[in-house]
C-alpha positions as CSV (number, residue, x, y, z in Angstrom):
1,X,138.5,-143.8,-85.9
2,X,137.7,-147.2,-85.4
3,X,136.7,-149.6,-88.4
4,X,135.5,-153.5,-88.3
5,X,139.4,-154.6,-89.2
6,X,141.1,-152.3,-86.7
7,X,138.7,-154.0,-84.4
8,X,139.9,-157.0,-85.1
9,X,143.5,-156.1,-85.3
10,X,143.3,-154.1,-81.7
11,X,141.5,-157.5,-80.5
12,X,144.4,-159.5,-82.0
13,X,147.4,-157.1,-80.3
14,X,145.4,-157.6,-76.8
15,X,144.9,-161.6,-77.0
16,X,148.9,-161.4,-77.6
17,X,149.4,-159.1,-74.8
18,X,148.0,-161.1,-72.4
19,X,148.5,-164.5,-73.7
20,X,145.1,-165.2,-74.5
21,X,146.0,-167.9,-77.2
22,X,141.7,-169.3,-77.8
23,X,141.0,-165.7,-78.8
24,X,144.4,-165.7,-80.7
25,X,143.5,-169.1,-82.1
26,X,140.0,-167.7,-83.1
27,X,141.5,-164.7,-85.2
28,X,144.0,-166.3,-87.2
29,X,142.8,-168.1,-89.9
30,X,143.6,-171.3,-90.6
31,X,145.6,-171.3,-93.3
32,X,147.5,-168.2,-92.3
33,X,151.4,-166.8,-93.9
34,X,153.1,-164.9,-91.4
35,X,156.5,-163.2,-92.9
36,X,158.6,-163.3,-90.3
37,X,161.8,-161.2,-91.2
38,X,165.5,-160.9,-90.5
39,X,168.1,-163.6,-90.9
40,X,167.1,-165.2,-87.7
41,X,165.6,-169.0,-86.3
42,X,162.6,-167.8,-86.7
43,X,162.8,-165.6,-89.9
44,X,161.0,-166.3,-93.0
45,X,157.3,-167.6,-94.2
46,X,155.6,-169.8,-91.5
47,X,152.6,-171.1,-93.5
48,X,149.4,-172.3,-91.6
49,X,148.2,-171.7,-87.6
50,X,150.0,-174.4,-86.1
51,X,153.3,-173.1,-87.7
52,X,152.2,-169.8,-86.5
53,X,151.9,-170.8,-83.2
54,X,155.7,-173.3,-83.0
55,X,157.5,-170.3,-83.9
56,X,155.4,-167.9,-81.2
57,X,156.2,-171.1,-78.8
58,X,160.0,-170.7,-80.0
59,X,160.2,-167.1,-79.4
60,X,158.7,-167.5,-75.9
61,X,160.9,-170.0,-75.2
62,X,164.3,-168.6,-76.0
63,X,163.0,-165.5,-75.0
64,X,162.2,-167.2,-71.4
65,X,158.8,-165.8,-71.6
66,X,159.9,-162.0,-71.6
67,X,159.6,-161.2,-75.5
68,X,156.5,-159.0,-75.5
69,X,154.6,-156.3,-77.5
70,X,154.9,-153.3,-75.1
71,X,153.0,-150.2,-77.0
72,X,150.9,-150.5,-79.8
73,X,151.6,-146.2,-80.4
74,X,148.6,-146.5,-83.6
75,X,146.2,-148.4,-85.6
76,X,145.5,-147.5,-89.2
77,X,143.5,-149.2,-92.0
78,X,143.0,-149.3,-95.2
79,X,140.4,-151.8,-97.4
80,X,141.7,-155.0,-95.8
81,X,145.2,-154.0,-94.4
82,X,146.0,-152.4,-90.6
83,X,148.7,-151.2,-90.4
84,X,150.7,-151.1,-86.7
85,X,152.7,-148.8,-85.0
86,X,154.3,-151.2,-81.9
87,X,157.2,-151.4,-79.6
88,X,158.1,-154.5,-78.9
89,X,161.4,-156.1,-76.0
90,X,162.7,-159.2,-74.8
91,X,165.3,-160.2,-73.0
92,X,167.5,-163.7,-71.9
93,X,170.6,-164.6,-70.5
94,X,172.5,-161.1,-71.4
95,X,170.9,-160.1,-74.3
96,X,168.0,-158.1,-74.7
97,X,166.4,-156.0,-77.4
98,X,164.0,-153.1,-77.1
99,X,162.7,-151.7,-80.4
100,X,160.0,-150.2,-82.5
101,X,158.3,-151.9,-85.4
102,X,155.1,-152.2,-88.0
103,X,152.7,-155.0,-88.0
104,X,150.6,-155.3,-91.0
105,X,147.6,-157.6,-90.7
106,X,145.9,-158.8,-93.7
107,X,142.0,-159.4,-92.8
108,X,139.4,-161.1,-94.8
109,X,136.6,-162.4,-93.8
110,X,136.9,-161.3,-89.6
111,X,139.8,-163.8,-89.7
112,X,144.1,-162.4,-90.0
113,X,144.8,-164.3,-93.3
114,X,148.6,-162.2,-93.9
115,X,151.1,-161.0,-91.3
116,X,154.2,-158.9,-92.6
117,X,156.1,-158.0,-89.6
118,X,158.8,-154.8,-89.9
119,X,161.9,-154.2,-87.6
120,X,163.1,-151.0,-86.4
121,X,166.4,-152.5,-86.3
122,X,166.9,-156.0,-87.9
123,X,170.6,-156.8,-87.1
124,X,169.7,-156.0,-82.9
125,X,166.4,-158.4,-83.1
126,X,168.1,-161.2,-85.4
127,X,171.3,-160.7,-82.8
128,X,168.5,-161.7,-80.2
129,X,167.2,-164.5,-81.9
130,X,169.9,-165.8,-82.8
């Protein structure tokens, strides 16, 4: 079943699947909180696009440009929420990570105004990050 947000959201998975970061740029809104979780660099609330878009920097970087979203296994909504089903892996030096988690996009107005992110195992991805 497709809906106007899981449009979105599936549009939002592909622009970070293939680095598209205009269309990326274009979905997010402006003033955007992304909870990041764990006990990592990058954990906790990033407030706003461009903080958004330092810590996605960050993660590329110490991931060496291999942390990716590998699988997005299913897309479900409800009112303004889509929910995520992903699998997501990176690796650098000798550490990697490889791991299933849940996105969950807040969406008003055509634009991602909330992003919870969920770890299938927190202590491997914050051993990652660092």
């Amino acid at each position: 079943m497709s809906s106007p947000n899981i449009d979105i959201a599936r549009t939002y998975f592909q622009a970070v699947q293939t680095g598209d970061m205009a269309a990326l740029g274009e979905l997010l809104d402006e003033a955007i909180v992304w909870h990041q979780p764990g006990a990592n660099q990058f954990s906790g609330e990033h407030k706003g696009r461009d903080a958004v878009f330092q810590m996605l920097g960050g993660m590329m970087e110490t991931s060496r440009g291999t942390f990716a979203i590998d699988k997005i296994h299913t897309l479900m909504a409800n009112d303004d929420l889509v929910a995520a089903s992903i699998h997501f892996s990176g690796r650098r030096d000798d550490a990697s990570m490889s791991m299933d988690g849940i996105d969950l996009l807040r969406i008003t107005g055509g634009k991602i105004t909330e992003m919870w992110l969920f770890s299938g195992d927190p202590a491997a991805e914050d051993a990652f990050w660092g």
